[in-house]
C-alpha positions in Angstrom: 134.0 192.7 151.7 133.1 190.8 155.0 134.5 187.9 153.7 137.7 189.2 152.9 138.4 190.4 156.1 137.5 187.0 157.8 139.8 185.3 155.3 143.0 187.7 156.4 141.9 187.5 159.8 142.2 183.5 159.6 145.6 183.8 157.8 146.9 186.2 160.2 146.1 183.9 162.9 147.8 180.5 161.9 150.8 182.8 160.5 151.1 183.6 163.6 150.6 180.2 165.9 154.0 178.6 163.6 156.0 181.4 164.6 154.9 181.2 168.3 155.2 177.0 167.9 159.0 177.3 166.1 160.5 180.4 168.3 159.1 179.8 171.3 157.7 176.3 172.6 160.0 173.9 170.5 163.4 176.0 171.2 162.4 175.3 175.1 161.4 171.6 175.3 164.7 171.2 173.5 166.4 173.0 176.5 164.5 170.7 179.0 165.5 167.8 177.1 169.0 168.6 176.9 168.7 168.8 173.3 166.5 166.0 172.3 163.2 165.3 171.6 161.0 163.2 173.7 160.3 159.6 171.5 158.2 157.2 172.7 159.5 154.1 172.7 158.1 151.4 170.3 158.1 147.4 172.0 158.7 144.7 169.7 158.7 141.1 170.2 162.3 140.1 168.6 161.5 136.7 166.9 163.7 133.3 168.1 167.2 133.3 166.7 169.2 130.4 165.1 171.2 130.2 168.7 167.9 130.5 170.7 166.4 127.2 168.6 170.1 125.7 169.0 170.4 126.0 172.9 167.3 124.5 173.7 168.7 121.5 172.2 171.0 119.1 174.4 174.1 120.0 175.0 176.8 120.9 172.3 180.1 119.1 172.1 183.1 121.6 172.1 183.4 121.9 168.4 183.0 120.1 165.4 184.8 117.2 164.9 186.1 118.1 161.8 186.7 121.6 160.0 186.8 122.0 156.8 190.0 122.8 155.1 191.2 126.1 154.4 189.1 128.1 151.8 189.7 130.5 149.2 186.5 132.1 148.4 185.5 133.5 145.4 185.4 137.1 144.4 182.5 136.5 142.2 179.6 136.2 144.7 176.8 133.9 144.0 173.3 135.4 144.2 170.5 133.2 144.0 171.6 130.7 146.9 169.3 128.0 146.3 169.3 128.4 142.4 167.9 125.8 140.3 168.3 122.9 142.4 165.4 123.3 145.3 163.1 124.1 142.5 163.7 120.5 140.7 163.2 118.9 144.0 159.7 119.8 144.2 158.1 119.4 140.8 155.9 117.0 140.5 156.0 113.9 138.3 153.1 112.3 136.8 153.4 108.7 138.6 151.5 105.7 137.9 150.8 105.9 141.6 149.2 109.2 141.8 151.9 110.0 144.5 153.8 113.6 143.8 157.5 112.7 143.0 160.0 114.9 143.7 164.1 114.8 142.3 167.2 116.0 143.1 168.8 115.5 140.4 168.3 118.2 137.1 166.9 118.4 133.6 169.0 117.5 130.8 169.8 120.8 128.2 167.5 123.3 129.7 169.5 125.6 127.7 167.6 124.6 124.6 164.0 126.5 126.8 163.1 130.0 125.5 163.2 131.9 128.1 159.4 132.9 128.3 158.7 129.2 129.2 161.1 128.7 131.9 159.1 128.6 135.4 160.2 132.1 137.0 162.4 131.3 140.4 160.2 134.0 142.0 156.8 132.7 140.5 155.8 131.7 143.9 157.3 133.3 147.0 157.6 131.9 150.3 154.9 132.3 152.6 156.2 133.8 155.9 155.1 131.6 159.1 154.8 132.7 162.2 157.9 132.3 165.0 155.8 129.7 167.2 155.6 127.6 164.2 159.0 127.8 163.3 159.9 127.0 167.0 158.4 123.5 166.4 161.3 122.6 164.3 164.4 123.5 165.9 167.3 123.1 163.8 169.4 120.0 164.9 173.5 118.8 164.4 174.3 118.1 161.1 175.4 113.8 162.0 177.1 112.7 158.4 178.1 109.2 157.8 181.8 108.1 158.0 183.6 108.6 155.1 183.6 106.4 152.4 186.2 104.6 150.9 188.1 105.3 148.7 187.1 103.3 145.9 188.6 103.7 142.3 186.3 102.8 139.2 187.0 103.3 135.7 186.9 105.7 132.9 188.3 108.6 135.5 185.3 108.1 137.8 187.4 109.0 141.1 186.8 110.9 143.9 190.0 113.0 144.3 190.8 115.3 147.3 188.8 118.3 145.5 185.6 116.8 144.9 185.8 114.7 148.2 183.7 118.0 150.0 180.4 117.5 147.4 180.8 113.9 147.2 180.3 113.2 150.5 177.6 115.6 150.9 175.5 114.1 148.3 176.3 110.9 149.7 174.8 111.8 152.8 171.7 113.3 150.8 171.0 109.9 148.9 171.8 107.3 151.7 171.7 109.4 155.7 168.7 111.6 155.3 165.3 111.1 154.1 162.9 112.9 152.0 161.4 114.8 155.2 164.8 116.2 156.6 166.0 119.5 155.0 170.0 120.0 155.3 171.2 123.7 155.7 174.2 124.4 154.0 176.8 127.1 152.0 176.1 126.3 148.6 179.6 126.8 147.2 181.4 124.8 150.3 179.6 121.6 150.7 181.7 120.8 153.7 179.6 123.7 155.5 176.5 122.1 156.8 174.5 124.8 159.6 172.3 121.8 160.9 169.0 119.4 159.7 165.4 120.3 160.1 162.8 117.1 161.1 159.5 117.7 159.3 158.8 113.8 159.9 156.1 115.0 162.7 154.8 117.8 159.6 154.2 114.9 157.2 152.3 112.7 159.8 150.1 115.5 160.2 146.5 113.8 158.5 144.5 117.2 159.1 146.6 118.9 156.5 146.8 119.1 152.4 150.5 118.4 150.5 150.1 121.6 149.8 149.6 122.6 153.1 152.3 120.6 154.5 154.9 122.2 151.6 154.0 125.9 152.0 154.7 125.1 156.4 158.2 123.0 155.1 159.4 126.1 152.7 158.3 129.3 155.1 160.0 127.1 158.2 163.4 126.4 156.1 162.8 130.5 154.9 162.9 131.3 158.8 165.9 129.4 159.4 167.8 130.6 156.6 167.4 134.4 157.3 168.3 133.4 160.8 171.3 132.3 159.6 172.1 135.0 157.5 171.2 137.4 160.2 174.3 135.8 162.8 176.5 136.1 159.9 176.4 139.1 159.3 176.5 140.2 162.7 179.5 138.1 162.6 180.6 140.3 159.4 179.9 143.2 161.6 182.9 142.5 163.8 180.7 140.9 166.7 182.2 137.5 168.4 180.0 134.5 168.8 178.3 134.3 172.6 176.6 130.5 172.6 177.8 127.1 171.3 176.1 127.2 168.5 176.9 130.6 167.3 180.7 129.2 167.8 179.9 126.5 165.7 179.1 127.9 163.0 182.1 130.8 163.7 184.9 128.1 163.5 183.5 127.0 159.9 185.6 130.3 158.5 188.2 130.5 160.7 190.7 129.1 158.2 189.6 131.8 155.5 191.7 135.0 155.3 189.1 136.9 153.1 187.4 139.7 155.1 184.2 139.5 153.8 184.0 135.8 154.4 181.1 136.3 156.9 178.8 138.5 154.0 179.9 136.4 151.5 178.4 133.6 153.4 175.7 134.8 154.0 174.3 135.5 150.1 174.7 131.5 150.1 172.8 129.5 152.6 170.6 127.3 150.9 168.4 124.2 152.1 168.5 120.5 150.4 165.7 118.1 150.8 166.9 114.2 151.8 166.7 111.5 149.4 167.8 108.4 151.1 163.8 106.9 150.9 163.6 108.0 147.2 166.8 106.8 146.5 166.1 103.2 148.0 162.4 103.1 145.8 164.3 104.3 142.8 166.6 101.6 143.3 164.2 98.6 143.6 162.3 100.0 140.2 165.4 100.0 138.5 166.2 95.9 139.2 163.6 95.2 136.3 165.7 97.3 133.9 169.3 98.0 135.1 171.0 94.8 133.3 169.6 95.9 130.1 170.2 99.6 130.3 174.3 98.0 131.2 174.3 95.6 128.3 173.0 98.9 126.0 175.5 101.1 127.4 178.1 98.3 126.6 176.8 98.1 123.0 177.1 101.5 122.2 180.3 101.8 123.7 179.9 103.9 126.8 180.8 102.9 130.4 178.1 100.9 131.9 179.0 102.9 135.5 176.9 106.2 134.0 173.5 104.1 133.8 174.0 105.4 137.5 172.8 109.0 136.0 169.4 107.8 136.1 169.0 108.2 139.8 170.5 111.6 139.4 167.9 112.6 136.6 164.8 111.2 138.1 165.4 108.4 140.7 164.3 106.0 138.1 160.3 107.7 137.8 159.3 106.5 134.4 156.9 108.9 133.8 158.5 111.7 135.4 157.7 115.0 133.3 159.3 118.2 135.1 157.8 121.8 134.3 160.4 122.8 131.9 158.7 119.7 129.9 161.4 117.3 130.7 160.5 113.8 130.7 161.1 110.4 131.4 163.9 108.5 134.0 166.7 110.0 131.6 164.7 113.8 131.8 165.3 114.2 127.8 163.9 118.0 126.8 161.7 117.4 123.6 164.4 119.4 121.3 167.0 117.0 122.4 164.9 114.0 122.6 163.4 114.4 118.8 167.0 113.4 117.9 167.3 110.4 118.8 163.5 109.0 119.8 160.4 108.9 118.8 157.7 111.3 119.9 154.1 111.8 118.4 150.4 111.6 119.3 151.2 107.9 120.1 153.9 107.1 121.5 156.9 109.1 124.0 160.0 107.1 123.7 161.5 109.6 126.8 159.1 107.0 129.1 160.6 104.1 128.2 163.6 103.4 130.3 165.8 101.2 127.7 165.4 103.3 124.8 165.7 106.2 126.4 169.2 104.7 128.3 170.0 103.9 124.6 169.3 107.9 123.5 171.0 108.6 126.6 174.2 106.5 126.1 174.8 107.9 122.4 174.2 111.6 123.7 176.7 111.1 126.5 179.1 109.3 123.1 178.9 112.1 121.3 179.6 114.4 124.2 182.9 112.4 124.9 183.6 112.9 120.9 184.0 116.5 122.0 185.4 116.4 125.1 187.5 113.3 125.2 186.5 112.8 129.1 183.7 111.1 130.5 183.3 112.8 133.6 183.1 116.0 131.4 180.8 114.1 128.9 178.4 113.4 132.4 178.7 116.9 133.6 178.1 118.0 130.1 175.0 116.1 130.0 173.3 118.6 132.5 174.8 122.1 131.5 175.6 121.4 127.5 178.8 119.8 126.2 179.5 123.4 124.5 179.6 124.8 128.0 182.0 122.1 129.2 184.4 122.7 125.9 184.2 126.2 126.9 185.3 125.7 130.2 187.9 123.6 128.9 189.6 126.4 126.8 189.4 128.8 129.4 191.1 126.9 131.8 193.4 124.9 130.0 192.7 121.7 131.4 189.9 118.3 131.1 190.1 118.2 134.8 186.9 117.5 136.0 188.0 119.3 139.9 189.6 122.3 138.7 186.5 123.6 136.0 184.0 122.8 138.8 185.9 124.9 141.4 187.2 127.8 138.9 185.2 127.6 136.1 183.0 130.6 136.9 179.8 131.0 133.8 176.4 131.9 134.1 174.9 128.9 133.2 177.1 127.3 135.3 176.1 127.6 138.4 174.9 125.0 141.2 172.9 122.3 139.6 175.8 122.5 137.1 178.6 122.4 139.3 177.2 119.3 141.9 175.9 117.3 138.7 178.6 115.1 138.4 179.9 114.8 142.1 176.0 113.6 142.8 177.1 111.4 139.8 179.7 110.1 141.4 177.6 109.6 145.0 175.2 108.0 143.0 177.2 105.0 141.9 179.1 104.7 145.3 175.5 104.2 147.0 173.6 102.6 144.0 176.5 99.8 143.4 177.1 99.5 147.6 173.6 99.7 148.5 173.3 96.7 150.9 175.9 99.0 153.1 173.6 101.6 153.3 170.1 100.2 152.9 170.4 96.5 153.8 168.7 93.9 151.3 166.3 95.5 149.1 163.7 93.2 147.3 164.3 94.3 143.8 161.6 94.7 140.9 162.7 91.4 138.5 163.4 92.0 134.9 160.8 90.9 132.8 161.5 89.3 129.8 159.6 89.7 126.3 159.3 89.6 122.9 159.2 92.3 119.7 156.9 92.0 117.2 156.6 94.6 114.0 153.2 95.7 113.3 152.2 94.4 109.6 149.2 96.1 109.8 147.1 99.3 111.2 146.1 97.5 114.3 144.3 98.7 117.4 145.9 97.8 120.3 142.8 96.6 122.8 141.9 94.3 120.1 144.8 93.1 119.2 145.2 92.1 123.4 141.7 90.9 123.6 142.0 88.3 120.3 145.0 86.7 122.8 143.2 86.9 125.3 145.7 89.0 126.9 145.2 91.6 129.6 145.5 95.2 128.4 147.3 96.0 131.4 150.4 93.6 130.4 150.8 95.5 127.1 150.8 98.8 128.8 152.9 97.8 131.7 155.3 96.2 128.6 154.9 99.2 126.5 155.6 102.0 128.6 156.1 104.6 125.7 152.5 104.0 124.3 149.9 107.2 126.1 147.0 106.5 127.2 145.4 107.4 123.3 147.2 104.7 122.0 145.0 102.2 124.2 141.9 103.3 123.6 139.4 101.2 121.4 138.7 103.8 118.5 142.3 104.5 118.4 144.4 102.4 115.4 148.2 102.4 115.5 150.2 102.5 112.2 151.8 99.7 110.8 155.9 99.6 111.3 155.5 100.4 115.1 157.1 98.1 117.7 155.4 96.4 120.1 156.2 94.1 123.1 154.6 91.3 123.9 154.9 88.5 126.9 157.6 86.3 126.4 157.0 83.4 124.0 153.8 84.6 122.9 155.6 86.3 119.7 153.7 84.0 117.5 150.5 83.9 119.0 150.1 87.1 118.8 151.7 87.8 115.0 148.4 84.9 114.3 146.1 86.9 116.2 147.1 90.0 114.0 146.8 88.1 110.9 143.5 87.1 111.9 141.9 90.5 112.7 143.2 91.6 109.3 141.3 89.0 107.5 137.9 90.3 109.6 139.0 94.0 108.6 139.4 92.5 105.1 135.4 91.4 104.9 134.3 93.9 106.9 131.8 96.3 105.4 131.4 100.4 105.9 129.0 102.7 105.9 129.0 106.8 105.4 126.6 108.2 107.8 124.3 110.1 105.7 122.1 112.7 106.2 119.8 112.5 109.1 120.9 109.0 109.8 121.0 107.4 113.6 123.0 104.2 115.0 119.3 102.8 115.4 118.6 103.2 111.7 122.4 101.7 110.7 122.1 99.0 112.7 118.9 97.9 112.0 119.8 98.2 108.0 122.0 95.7 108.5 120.3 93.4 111.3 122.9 93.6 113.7 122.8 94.4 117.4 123.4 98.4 118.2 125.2 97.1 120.9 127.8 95.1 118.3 127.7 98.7 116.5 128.6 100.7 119.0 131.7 98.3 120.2 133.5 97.6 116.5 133.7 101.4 116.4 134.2 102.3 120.1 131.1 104.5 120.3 130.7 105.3 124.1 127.3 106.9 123.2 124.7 106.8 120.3 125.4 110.0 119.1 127.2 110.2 115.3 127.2 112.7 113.0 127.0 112.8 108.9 129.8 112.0 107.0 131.6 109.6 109.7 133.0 106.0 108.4 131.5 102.8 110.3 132.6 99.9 110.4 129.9 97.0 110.0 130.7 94.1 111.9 129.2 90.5 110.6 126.0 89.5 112.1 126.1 87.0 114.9 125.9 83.3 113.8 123.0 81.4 115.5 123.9 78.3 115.8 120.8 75.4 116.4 121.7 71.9 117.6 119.3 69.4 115.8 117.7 67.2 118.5 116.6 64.0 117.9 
């Protein structure tokens, strides 16, 4: 009973403190306040804008010294910004100098993936750095090289007026900046370039991991880009530009009538890493194999000017091999590449740069067959010929400018669209590259010989019977893995091999000569509780001499396994006199 009266006394009582709290205190504090309730207000430290960075630089000039021309932009906006490209330009390539290789250009038929292996853009976000790190790298003018002539090459390779905008762009990319400058630019206007970050002072920096180094790089550009974003759509907002640099980048739309130019803009600033260092190592790879890859191209009846793709693909890594499994100089996806090379547990065709150029020239035939254009055939070679006859039957025309400016797809998108003007940049700077790089000591071609293997033959032996290093074959025989070289390891007759020049017939002897020992050689089963010791004293040769005819790293063997008993070493006694 007591209880119960204590519990309605304690109801009673907070019943009535919210009525005194709503009728009669917060009705008068809102008469004191003229209506409004006291806030306390909250301090926050605004981070650095794009124009704060830009006007601690020296001074402007009064405007750029060229606009772009007017724009119509599209209605379809682009999501995504930087898309697939970004994400090719930092895989990393197996290299035979253990150095992490990056690309710009893009993998060949990605359309062939599932889509549960793709790599997810958003597998691995951007780590967010702090504003006093991003103040170390202040965005700087955009300085392009003068325009390039107008040079005219075959087979329709020409830069007209309408792809004159991402040709020079990607000119600039391969030849003006290097690998540790990022260039900020609208993604769909490549004559829109917001300014260059340096990281040259980043990759100095000793103290830190690549990894390290690449999360700083990606959350600084991140930064820079939402800074971006965040003065055009102030400027979508109806506000005017108030410092140099925000006029800048105002005077890039002035031309465009559409209202939502700003917002638009916005959804597609993306950053592109420089190539000009890559581009210059690609090119002195590629002196050891360029006038064959031409002379094949010839042969199979395809321009020798689209050898130049290679530097788009891969700049000429030969053991590049992208995430999406892409692989080799030419970036052939398995699917594609098991039509016209060889691939198995011994050998990856994609890694060898001529007959991957040949699998490369008769893909880029057939496209042609289809198309009856080469530069569709090239920009088929990235985004699918079927795409590119699509695209053609849409719009009604083969023109290479008008499908890359209207043709609007979902699996055409920016690594799509730029594939064949970075083509075309590609060959300006590859076949001009003394303009742009000076004289560059270029890798010789090598020459050698074919031979046809008559017989099972390990490869190690066969070297070591010509006295050869194993490291020529390899370097010869880029296809070949690492399995293929290994002493235990026997490669099937019919395979090609190369060998140093003029040795053809020393080495078809040598082969000839470790068939007859394989001939008279003897076996043995391992039985039953058996060791090497046992073996090799059954048959009075040296374990040692065991253990090397059947490329035994240890002594360990197991029952059932085929040896190989090698003869016993000939003692040979000089009679004295």
């Amino acid at each position: 009973m007591e209880k119960s009266i204590v519990t309605t006394f304690l109801v009673g009582c907070i019943t009535l403190g919210f009525f005194c709290l709503f009728s009669v205190y917060l009705p008068t504090q809102l008469k004191r306040s003229q209506g409004t309730l006291p806030v306390t207000t909250i301090s926050v430290n605004a981070s650095p804008t794009l124009t704060d960075v830009i006007n601690q630089l020296s001074p402007l000039p009064q405007g750029p010294e060229k606009l772009p021309a007017a724009m119509a932009f599209p209605t379809n906006e682009e999501s995504n910004a930087d898309e697939e490209m970004n994400s090719m330009m930092m895989e990393d390539f197996d290299d035979n100098a253990g150095e992490e290789i990056y690309y710009a250009g893009s993998k060949t038929h990605r359309s062939k993936i599932s889509k549960s292996k793709r790599v997810s853009k958003k597998a691995r976000p951007v780590k967010a750095v702090p504003p006093e790190v991003a103040n170390q790298y202040p965005l700087r003018i955009y300085e392009p090289l003068e325009e390039a002539l107008s040079r005219r090459y075959g087979h329709g390779f020409v830069v007209t007026e309408s792809l004159r905008a991402p040709f020079e762009f990607w000119r600039n990319v391969y030849a003006r900046y290097d690998f540790n400058r990022s260039v900020l630019h609208d993604n769909r206007y490549l004559d829109i370039v917001y300014g260059v970050l340096d990281f040259s002072k980043l990759d100095e920096n000793l103290t830190l991991s690549k990894e390290e180094k690449r999360a700083i790089r990606q959350g600084v550009e991140e930064r820079k880009k939402q800074e971006l974003r965040t003065m055009l759509l102030r400027f979508d907002n109806g506000e005017s530009p108030k410092t140099a640099g925000e006029h800048i980048v105002y005077r890039f739309f002035e031309k465009s009538s559409d209202p939502n130019k700003f917002r638009k803009a916005a959804e597609r600033v993306r950053s592109q890493w420089g190539q000009r260092d890559r581009f210059m190592a690609g090119l002195t790879r590629s002196g050891r194999y360029m006038p064959l890859m031409e002379e094949i191209f010839i042969r199979e009846g395809v321009p020798k000017e689209m050898t130049r793709l290679v530097f788009v693909e891969s700049m000429f890594t030969l053991n590049a091999i992208s995430k999406v499994a892409a692989g080799g100089p030419w970036q052939f996806m398995p699917g594609t590449a098991r039509g016209y090379m060889t691939m198995n547990e011994y050998v990856d065709e994609r890694r060898d740069p001529l007959i991957a150029a040949q699998a490369a020239a008769r893909l880029l035939l057939k496209n042609y067959s289809h198309v009856g254009s080469w530069p569709l055939a090239v920009n088929g070679y990235n985004t699918g010929i079927l795409r590119m006859v699509k695209a053609m039957q849409r719009l009604g025309t083969r023109d290479i400018g008008t499908i890359i400016h209207r043709f609007e797809d979902s699996g055409y998108q920016f690594a799509s669209r730029n594939f064949y003007p970075e083509f075309l940049a590609a060959l300006e700077v590859a076949d001009h590259y003394r303009g742009y790089f000076g004289n560059l000591e270029m890798q010789e071609p090598i020459p050698f010989d074919e031979i046809i293997l008559p017989y099972n033959t390990s490869l190690p032996k066969l070297a070591d019977t010509t006295g050869t290093d194993v490291n020529v074959l390899k370097d010869l025989n880029p296809a070949y893995n690492e399995r293929s070289f290994l002493s235990q390891t026997v490669v099937p007759r019919g395979y090609i091999v190369r060998v140093p020049h003029q040795q053809k017939v020393a080495f078809l002897t040598a082969l000839n000569t470790i068939q007859a020992e394989e001939r008279s050689a003897k076996w043995h089963m391992v039985g039953k509780g058996e060791s090497l010791k046992n073996i090799a004293n059954r048959y009075q040769i040296p374990i040692t001499l065991l253990k090397a005819a059947n490329g035994l790293l240890s002594h360990q063997i197991k029952q059932g396994q085929i040896l190989k008993i090698p003869s016993a070493p000939t003692e040979v006694v000089l009679e004295t006199r």
